[in-house]
DOPAKOL-100948 format. One record per residue (C-alpha): residue number from 1; residue in one letter; x, y, z negated. Coordinates in Angstrom, 2 decimals, m for minus. Layout:
- pos, code, px, py, pz
- NUM, A, X, Y, Z;
...
***
This chain:
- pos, code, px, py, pz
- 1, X, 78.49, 75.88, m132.58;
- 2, X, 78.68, 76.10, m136.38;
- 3, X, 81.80, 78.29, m137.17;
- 4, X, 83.75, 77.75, m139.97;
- 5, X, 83.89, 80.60, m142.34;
- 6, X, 86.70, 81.08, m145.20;
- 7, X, 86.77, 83.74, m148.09;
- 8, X, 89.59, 84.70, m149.88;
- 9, X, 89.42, 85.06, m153.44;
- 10, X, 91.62, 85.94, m155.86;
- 11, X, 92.20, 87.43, m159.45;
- 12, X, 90.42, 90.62, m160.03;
- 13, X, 88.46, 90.64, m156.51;
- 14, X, 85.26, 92.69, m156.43;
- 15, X, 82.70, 90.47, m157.22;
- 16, X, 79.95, 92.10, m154.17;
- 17, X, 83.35, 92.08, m151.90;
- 18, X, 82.77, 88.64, m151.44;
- 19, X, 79.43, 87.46, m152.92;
- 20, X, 78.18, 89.94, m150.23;
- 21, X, 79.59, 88.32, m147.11;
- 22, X, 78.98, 84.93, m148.71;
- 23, X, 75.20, 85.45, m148.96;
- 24, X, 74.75, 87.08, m145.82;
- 25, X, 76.66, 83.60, m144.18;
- 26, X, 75.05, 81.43, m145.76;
- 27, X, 71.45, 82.68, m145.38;
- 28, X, 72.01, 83.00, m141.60;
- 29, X, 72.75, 79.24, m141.77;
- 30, X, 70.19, 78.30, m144.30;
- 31, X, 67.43, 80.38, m142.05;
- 32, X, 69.45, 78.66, m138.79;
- 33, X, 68.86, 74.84, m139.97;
- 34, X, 72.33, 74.69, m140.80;
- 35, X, 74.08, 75.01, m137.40;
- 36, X, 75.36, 78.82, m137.80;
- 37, X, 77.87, 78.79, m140.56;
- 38, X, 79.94, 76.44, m143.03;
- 39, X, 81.01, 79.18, m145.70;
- 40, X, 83.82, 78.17, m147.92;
- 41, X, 86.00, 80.02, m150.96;
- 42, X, 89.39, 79.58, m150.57;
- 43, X, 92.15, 80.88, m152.87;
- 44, X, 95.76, 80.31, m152.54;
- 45, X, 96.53, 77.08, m154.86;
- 46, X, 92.68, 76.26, m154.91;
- 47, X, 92.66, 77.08, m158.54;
- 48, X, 90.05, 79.37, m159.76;
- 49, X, 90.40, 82.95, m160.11;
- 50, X, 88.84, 85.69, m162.32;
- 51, X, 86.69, 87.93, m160.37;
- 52, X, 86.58, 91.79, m161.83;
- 53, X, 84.92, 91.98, m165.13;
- 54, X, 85.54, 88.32, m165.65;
- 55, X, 83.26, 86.19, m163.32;
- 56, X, 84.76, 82.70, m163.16;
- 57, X, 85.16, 81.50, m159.60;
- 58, X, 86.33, 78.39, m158.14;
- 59, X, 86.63, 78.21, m154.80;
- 60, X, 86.27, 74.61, m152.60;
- 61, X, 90.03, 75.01, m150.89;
- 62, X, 93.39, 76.09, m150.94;
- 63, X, 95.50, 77.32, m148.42;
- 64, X, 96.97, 74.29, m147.71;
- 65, X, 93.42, 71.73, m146.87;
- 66, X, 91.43, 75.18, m145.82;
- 67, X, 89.68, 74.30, m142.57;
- 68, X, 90.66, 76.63, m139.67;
- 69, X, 87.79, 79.33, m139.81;
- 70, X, 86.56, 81.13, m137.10;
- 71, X, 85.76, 83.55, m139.41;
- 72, X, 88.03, 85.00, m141.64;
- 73, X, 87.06, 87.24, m144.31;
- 74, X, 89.21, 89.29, m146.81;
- 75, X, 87.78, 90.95, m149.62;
- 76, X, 89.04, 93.67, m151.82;
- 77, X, 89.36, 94.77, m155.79;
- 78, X, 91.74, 96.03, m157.92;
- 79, X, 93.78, 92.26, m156.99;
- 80, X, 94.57, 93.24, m153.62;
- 81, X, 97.55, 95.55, m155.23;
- 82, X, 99.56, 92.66, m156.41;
- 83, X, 98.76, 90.79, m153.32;
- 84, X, 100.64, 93.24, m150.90;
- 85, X, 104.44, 91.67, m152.06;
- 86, X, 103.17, 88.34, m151.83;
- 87, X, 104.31, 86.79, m148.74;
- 88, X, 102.68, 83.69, m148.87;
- 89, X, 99.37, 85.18, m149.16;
- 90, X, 100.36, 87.97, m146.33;
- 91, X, 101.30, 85.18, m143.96;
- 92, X, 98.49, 83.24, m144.49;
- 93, X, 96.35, 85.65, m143.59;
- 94, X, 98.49, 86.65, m140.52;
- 95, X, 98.33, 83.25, m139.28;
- 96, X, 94.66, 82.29, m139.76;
- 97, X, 93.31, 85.68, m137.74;
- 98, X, 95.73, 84.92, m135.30;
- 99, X, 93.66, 81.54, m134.47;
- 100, X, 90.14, 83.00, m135.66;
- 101, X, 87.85, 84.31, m133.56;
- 102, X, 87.12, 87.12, m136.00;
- 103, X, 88.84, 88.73, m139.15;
- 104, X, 86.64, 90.94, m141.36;
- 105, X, 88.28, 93.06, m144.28;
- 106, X, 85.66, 94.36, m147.26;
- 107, X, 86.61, 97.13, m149.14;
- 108, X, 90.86, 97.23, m149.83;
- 109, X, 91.13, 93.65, m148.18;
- 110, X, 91.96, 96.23, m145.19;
- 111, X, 95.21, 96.80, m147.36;
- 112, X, 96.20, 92.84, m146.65;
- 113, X, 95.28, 93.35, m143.43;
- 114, X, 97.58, 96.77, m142.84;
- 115, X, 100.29, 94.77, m144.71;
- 116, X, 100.03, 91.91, m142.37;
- 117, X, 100.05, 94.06, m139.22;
- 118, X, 96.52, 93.28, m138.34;
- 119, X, 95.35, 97.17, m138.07;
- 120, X, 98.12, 98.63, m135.76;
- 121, X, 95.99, 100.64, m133.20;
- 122, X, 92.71, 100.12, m134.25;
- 123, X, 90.15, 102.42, m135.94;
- 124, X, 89.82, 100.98, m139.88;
- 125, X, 88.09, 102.06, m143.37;
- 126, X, 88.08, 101.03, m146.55;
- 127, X, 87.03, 101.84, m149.66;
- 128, X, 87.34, 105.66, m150.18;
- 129, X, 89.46, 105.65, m153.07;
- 130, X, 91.86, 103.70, m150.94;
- 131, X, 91.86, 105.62, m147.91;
- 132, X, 95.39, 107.18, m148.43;
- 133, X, 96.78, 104.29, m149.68;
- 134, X, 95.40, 103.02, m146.06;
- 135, X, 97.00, 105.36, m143.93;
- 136, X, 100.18, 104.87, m145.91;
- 137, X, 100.40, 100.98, m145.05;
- 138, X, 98.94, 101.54, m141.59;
- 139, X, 100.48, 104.86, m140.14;
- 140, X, 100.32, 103.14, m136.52;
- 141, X, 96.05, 102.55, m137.06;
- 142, X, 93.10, 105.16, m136.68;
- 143, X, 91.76, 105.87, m140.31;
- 144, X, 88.34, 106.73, m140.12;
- 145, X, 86.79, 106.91, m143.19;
- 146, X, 83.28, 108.29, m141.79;
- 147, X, 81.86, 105.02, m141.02;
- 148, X, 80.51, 102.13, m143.17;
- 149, X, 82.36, 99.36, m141.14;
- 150, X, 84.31, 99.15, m137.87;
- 151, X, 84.59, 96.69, m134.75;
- 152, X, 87.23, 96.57, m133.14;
- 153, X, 86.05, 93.19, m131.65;
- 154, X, 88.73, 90.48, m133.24;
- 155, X, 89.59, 92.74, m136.17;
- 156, X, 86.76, 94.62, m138.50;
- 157, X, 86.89, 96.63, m141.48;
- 158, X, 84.72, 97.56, m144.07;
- 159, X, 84.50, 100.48, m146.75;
- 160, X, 83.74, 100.08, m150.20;
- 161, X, 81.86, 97.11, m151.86;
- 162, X, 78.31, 96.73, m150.29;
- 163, X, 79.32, 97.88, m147.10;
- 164, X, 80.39, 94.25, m146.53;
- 165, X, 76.91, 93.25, m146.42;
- 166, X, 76.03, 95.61, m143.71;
- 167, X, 79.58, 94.67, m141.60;
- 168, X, 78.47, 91.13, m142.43;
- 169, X, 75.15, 91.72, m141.13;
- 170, X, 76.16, 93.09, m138.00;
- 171, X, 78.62, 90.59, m137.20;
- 172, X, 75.94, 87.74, m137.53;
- 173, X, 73.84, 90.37, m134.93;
- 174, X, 76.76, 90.19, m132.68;
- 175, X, 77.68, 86.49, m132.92;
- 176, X, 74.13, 85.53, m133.11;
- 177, X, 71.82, 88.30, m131.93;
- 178, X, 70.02, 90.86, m133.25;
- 179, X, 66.71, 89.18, m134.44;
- 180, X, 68.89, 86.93, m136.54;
- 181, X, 70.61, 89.66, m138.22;
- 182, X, 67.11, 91.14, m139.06;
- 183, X, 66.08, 87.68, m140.35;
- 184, X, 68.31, 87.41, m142.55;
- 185, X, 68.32, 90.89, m144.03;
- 186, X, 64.79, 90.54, m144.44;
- 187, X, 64.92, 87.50, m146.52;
- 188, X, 67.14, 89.09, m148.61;
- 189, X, 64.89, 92.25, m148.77;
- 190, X, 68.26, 94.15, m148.08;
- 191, X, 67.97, 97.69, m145.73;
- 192, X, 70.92, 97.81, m143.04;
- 193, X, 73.13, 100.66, m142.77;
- 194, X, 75.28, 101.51, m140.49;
***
């Protein structure tokens, strides 16, 4: 089955947040003949967005035509801040893990996720300049910030910035199996951690 992946974007996102998880997706399914992912950007009107230190990106949906993914992931960056107050956003993202098979935070994406309920009871990290800010929107999850990513099998987090590549990486490993997972970390000469 090729799953359906969507990443959120949005104005000041860190840029390896979601370039991360987007090349470790689409690799898989360029190194899988196509039949392992369908990766997609999705913001909230489908307009473009301006990515930390200005890098233009427009993504291929909006909330409102984004195919159900089976994957969702939710970056962080400095953006996440003014996304916590924003309903529609929060309830989007509610809604969509609620019919994914898997939700993956990178970095202070896990802040969207706290705010949307998605952490209560589970072990979480983000990025470590965040971690306080985590424990303040989650009081009811386990903040662990001595890890580079956690699985709590429908829910993950990762911490800071490239650590999405490794949670990335071992979520293809777990969906896919391990050799893939190696596969495509070697093709993109990247070492795994974690």
């Amino acid at each position: 089955m090729r799953r359906n992946v969507a990443i959120l974007v949005f104005n000041e996102i860190e840029v390896l947040d979601f370039a991360g998880p987007f090349e470790v997706f689409a690799v898989t399914d360029q190194l899988r003949d196509r039949a392992a992912f369908s990766v997609s950007i999705v913001s909230p009107a489908g307009d473009a967005v301006r990515a930390r230190n200005g890098l233009k990106v427009t993504p291929e949906h909006s909330f409102a035509d984004c195919p159900q993914p089976q994957v969702l992931v939710v970056p962080g960056g400095f953006g996440t801040r003014a996304l916590l107050g924003n309903e529609v956003v929060i309830n989007w993202i509610l809604e969509r893990s609620r019919a994914s098979e898997v939700t993956m935070s990178v970095c202070t994406g896990s802040l969207l996720l706290a705010r949307a309920g998605l952490l209560d009871g589970l072990r979480a990290t983000t990025h470590h300049r965040a971690i306080d800010e985590l424990r303040r929107l989650a009081p009811a999850a386990i903040v662990d910030p001595g890890a580079r990513f956690h699985d709590n099998g429908r829910i993950l987090t990762a911490a800071g910035i490239s650590a999405g590549i490794d949670c990335s990486l071992h979520l293809v490993g777990r969906l896919l199996g391990d050799d893939v997972a190696a596969a495509t970390a070697a093709y993109m000469e990247y070492e795994r951690r974690g």
